[in-house]
Structure formats: structure tokens, C-alpha cells
N, C-alpha and C positions, 0 to 999 in steps of 0.2 A: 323369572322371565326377563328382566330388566339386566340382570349381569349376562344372559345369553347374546342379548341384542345386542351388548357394549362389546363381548367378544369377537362375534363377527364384525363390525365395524373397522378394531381394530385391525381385523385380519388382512380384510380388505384395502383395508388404507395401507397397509406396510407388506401386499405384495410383491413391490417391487423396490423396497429399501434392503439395503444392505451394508456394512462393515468394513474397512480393508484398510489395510496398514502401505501409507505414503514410505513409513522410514521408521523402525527398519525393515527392510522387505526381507520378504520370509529368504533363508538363507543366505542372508548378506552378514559383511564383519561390520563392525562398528566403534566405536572410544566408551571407554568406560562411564563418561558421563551421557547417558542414552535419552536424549528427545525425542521420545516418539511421535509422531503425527499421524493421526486419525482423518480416513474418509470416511465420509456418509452420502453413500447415494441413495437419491429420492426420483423417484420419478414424474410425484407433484411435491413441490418443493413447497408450495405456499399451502397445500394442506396438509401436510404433513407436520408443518411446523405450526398451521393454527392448530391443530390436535394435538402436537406432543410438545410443541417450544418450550411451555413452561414446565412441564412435568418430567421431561425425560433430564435421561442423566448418564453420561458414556463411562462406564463402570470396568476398572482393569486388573489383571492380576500378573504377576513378573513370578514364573517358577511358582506359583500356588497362593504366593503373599501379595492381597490387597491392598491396593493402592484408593487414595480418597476418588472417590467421583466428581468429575466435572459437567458442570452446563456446556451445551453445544455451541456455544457460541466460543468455548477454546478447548480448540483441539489439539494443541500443544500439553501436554503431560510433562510433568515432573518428578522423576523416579528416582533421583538422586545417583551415585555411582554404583556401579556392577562391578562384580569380583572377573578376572580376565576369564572365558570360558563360553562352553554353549548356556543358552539361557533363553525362554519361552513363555510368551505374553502374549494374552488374552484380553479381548475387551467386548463387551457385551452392555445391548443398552435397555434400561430399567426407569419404569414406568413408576416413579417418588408417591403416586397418587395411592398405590393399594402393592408397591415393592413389585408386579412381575414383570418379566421377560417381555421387549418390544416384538425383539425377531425373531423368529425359527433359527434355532441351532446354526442351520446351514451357514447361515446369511450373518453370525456376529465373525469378530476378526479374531486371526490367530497367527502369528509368526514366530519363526524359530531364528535366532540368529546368535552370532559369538564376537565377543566383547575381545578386544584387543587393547594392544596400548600406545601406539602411534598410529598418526594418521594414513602415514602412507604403509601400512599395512590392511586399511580401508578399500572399498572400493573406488568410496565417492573421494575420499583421500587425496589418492593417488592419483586421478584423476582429475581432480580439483587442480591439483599443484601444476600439470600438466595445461589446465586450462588458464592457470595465471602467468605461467613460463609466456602464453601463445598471447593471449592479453598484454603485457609488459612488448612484445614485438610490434603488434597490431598498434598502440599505443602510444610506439618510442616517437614520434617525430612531434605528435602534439603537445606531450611532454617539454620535449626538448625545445619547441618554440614556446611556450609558454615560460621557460626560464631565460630567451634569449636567444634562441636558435632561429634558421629557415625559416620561412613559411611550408605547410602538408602542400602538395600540388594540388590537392583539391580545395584550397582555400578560395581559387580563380571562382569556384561554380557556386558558391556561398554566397548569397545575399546579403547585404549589410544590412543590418534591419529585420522585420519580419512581415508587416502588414507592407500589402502594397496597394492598400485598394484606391480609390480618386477619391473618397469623400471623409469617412470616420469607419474605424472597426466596429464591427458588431460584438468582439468580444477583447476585453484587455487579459492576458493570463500573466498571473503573477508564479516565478518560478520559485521555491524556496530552496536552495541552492547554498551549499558551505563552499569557502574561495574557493578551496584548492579541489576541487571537483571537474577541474575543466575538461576532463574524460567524457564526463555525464554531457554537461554543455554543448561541445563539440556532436554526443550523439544527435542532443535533439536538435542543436540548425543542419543536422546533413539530413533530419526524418520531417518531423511535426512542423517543425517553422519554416521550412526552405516552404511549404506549399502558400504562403503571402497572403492567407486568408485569417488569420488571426496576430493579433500586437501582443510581443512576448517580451516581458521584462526579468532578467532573474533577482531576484531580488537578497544582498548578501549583504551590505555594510562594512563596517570595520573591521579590519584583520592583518596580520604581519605579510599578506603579499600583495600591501599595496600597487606597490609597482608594475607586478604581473599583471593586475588584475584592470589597471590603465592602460597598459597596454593591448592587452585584450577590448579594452573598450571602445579604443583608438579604432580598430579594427572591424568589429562588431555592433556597437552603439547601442548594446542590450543587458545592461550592466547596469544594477541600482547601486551605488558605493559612496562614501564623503569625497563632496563634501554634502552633496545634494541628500544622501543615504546614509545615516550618521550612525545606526545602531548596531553594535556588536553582533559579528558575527558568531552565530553558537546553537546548540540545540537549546539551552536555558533561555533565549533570548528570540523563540519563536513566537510568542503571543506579542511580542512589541514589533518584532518584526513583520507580522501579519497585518498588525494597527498600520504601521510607516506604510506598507504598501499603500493599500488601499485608501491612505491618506493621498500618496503619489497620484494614485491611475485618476480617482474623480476630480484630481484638481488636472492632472494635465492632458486628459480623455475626460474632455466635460458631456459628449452627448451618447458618449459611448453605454448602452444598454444592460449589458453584463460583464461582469468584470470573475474569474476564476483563481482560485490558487489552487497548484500541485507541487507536488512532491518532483526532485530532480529523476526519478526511476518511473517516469510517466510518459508512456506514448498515446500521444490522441489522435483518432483519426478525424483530422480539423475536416474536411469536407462533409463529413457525418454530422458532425457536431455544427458548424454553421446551418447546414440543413435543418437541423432541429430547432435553435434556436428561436426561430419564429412562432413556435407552436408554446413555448414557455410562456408564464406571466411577466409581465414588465413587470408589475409590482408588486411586492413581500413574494419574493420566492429565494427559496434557499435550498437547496439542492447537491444529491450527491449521495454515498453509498452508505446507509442507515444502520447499524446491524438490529439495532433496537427491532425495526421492521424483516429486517430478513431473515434475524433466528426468532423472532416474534416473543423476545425478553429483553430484556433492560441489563445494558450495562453496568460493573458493578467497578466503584473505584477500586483501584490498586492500594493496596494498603501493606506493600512488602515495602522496607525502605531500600533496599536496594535493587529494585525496577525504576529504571529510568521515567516511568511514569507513574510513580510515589505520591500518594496524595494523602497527604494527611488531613486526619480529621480536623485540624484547628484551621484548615483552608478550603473543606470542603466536608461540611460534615454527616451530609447527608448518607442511605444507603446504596443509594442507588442514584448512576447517574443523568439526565436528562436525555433523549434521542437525540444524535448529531448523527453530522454526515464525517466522515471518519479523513484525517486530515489530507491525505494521498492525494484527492481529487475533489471540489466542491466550487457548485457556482452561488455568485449573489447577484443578485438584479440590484441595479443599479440604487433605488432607495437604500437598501441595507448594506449597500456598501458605503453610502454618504452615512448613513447614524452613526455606525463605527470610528470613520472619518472626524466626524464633526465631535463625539464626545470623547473627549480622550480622558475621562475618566472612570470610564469601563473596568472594574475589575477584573482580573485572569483568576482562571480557575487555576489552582499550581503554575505550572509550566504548557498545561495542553492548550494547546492551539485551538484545535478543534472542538472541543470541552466548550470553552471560553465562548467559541464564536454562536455554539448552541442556544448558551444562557442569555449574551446579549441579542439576539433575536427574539428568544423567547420574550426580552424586557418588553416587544414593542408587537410581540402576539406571531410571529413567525414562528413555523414550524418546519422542521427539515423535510423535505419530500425525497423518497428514497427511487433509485435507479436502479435496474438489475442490468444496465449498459455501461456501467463505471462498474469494475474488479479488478480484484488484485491478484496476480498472478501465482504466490504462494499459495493462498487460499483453492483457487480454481484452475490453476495451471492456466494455456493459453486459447483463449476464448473469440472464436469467432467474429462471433457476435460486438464485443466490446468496442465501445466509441472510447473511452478511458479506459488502459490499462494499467496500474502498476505493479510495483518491486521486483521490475526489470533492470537486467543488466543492460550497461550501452551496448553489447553485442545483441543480447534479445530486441531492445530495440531500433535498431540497425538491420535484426534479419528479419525481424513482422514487416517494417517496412519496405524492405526490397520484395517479400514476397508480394505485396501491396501493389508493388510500383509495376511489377515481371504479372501481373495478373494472375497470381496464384497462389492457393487459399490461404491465408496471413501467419495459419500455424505451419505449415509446412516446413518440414525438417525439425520440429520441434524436439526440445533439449534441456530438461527442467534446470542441471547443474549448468548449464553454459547460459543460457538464458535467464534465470529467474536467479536473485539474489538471495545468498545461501549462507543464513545465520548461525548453522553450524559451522560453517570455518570462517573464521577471521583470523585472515594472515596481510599482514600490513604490506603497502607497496615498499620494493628497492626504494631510497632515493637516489633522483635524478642527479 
């Protein structure tokens, strides 16, 4: 009687979940090293995942041969290289509790697709290259003034600055930004910050283009750098660079209430977000996109040495790692950004940023509070709803925001490859 009842449960629960394949899609070509991406739609997402988050397990096969299963919280697979040819994968998701079948047949994923051996024999390839030809044009003049050139003619309609309010911001945002990024920069003062409701700092430090990057500041006045901004610029040098910040914002925004850091591939919709504001805690609040909370499991350290987010067990030796708000997008009310601040002998977890900022909350009883209004655009594609988005390209966000500005609906004309930044191809810029 008790296994019938657990049946129908299930059944019910996952009538309206189902399987599908982001990449590759069924009868597309592909490169021999194949990263699949997996969806999972739910249509109650928060019970879905309190009844299967820890148990399920997205289980696949390539041409017949099994591949290991993943937890839902990555949906990124790794299949290693394929021989050039047609070739066909399966993924199907399994209930670890008692081994059976989540879905009906219908509803698990299945695509057919053929392996090639340059990109521009690809779909996304060719197309890709196309989209960075049109990028490098779009692009040419900001370049070129950042080594020395003109000013863009729309430099006139750019604010210097970004908060313009009479009294103190309600929000400081720290941008974590590498120098030579002025692409990214230049998108968000023509989106997020031209709107003068929020104080945006990019925060970068030391690097070989000083000069540029004085220049630029000459200009703009939104630039953390030495001598005031002393620390290397680098992804290694993100947890010191998160300390510096927030060292910055409470000494120089003393009554300023929340203080933010993002990612340079983040559009906010500041008018959202100032609205909301009010309704958050002034104190111990720490806030932002949890996954701990949203696949309702725990993080598990990286333990490959070569992922860039490598943690070794002699710097972290736990299993499993604490719930954080994930580094893209995250607020701290103004107390927790002074502890940070004031102790500078806070250990880093490895190199994660985010990691780090968990554990030292945790020291003083802070817990992260999760958002389903901050997302990331790989993950969800482009989401209405979202007051924070990222791992958007500058063109992504440049077109949510004009759809924004033209009153109409923010994903409109949406374009995952043009818009949303695309870790299967890296191909370096010309230099200027």
C-alpha cells in the first residue's frame, strides 16, 4: 500500500516535467569535443526540487555507452571527444533512492547530431564568427579611443559619474571588472548606470594599461585603480580584490545602507532594485542567487586541478561546500560589509570569491538569503522577470535595455548566441 501511494505522488508531481537538449540540438553539427547542455522543465520548481533535489540524478548515454551521472545542479556534461560522424544521446533522469525512472519515456531527452572538425563547418561556428566580425565594427571606435583615438559621439549623452541623487545613494555597486574590458564598461554606463539611481564603482587595480585606464578615468570618474586601488588586477586576485572594495565603498559612502558586487556581464534593472530595497533588512542581510536553495543541495568543491575553481583539500577540506550567493550578483547590508572591511584577516577560501564571502558571514551568524530575481542567462536564457541578470554579452545588454527604454517586453528579439556569453567558443579579439 505504502509503495502505491509513493507512486502516484510521484506521478503527479512530475506531470509536467520534462528533458531537452539546449546543445546539441537535435540535428545540428557540432566539434568533436561535445558539451552537452541539459534542460529541465518544471512547472513547480520549488517542489519539484524539495522531492527530488537530493535524489535525482540526470543520467546519459552517447551511441549506447554510459556516461557517469550528474546532480542537477550541473548541467553541463563531459563526454570527452567524439569520432567525426553521426552520433546520438540520451539522458534520462533516475530516482538514486530505490534506481527508477523520474519521467515517462516521452518527456526524457534524446538528440541526434554529427560531429565535425572546424568550427565554421558548425552552425553556431559560423555564425559565431559572423557575430564577432559585427562585434569588432560595433566596437571599433571605443577601442580606438581607449588606445588614444576620438571620443564615440555618444560620449556627449553619458554622465560622468553615476548616482546623481541630493543627499547619499541608497546602494554602492562594486563592479569586478579586468582593465582591458572597456567593451563591457562602456555597455553598462550607456544601460544600468546612465539611469543615476545607483553609485557604481568598477573596481580593477594594477595592470599594464595604466595609462588607458587614467584616461578613461579622467573621463568617467568610475574607476578603482593606484594609487588609491593598489591590488592586482586578475581572476587569482578576486577575494583581495572584493576585501579592497568594500574596504573603499564604507570608508568613502559612510551612510550608504547597501553596498553590492557584480560581475562585468550584469544588467540591473536599477529602478527595480532601488524599489526593493526598502523592504530588505538593514542588518545581517546577505543576499543573492543561492543554488544550495534553488536545486535544494549543496555545493560540492571542485576537486579537478585544472578548473579554474580548484580547491584543494589542504585549503578546503571539507565535502561539501557552505550555501553562498554565487559571485555574478550579491548584496550585503551595510554591517557585513564593514566586518569584512574592518578584519582583514579573513581567510579566502582558494581563490573563490563567493566561497569566501559565505564562510566569513557565516563567522558572525549570517546566512545567504536566496533570490529567484537575480539569474543568469546561460542557465535560464532571458528572463523577464529578472532585476539582475547575468553572462550577458555587451550587445545582450544593450538590447534588454533598449527594449526597456522603447517599452517593450526586455527579451524581445531574443538571441542566446548574440546575447548570452558562449563558453564554447573562445576566439580572442584582433588587437587594436
Amino acid at each position: 500500500m505504502i509503495f502505491w501511494v509513493v507512486v502516484v505522488v510521484v506521478v503527479c508531481a512530475l506531470a509536467e516535467v520534462r528533458l531537452g537538449f539546449r546543445t546539441p540540438r537535435n540535428g545540428s553539427t557540432v566539434l568533436r569535443r561535445v558539451e552537452p547542455e541539459v534542460d529541465l522543465w518544471v512547472d513547480d520548481h520549488r517542489r519539484f526540487m524539495a522531492d527530488f533535489g537530493q535524489s535525482a540524478r540526470l543520467c546519459c548515454a552517447v551511441d549506447g555507452r554510459g556516461i557517469e551521472c550528474e546532480r542537477l545542479e550541473s548541467t553541463r556534461l563531459e563526454i570527452g571527444d567524439l569520432e567525426v560522424g553521426e552520433h546520438r544521446m540520451t539522458c534520462v533522469l533516475i530516482d538514486t533512492r530505490d534506481g527508477s525512472h523520474l519521467l515517462r519515456p516521452c518527456c526524457n531527452a534524446t538528440t541526434r547530431f554529427r560531429v565535425v572538425e572546424t568550427p565554421l563547418e558548425t552552425e553556431d561556428g559560423a555564425r559565431f564568427w559572423q557575430l564577432k566580425a559585427e562585434e569588432d565594427k560595433r566596437t571599433r571606435d571605443i577601442i580606438a579611443w581607449w588606445h588614444g583615438g576620438p571620443p564615440p559621439a555618444y560620449f556627449e549623452e553619458l554622465r560622468r559619474g553615476s548616482w546623481v541623487g541630493a543627499e547619499r545613494p541608497n546602494l554602492v555597486v562594486g563592479v569586478k571588472c579586468s582593465a582591458d574590458n572597456v567593451v563591457a564598461r562602456d555597455a553598462m554606463r550607456r544601460t544600468w548606470l546612465s539611469s543615476g539611481l545607483v553609485e557604481v564603482r568598477f573596481a580593477i587595480g594594477k595592470s599594464q594599461y595604466q595609462r588607458q585606464l587614467e584616461r578613461e578615468d579622467d573621463v568617467f570618474g568610475d574607476l578603482l585603480v593606484p594609487p588609491s586601488f593598489s591590488v592586482d588586477d586578475g581572476y587569482a586576485t578576486l577575494v583581495a580584490k572584493t576585501k579592497e572594495f568594500l574596504r573603499y565603498a564604507v570608508i568613502e559612502f559612510p551612510a550608504t545602507p547597501f553596498i553590492m558586487l557584480v560581475d562585468d556581464d550584469v544588467l540591473i534593472d536599477a529602478p527595480r532594485l532601488v524599489e526593493a530595497l526598502p523592504t530588505l533588512p538593514k542588518e545581517n542581510f546577505y543576499g543573492g542567487q543561492v543554488w544550495a536553495e534553488h536545486f535544494n543541495q549543496p555545493k560540492l568543491p571542485q576537486r579537478d586541478p585544472k578548473h579554474r575553481n580548484f580547491l584543494p583539500h589542504g585549503a578546503y577540506p571539507m565535502s561539501e561546500l557552505p550555501p553562498f550567493a554565487i559571485g555574478p550578483h550579491y548584496i550585503l547590508s551595510r554591517d557585513c560589509a564593514e566586518f569584512v572591511a574592518s578584519t582583514p584577516r579573513l581567510a579566502a577560501v582558494g581563490t573563490l570569491e563567493d566561497v569566501s564571502m559565505a564562510v566569513w558571514m557565516f563567522a558572525i551568524g549570517v546566512k545567504p538569503q536566496h533570490t529567484e530575481q537575480f539569474a543568469n542567462a546561460r542557465l535560464f536564457g532571458c528572463l523577464l522577470g529578472a532585476i539582475s541578470l547575468a553572462d550577458l554579452t555587451p550587445l545582450g545588454i544593450l538590447a534588454i535595455h533598449e527594449n526597456r527604454v522603447a517599452g517593450r517586453p526586455a527579451c524581445e528579439g531574443y538571441d542566446n548566441l548574440a546575447w548570452v556569453k558562449q563558453p564554447r567558443f573562445k576566439i580572442k579579439r584582433a588587437e587594436s
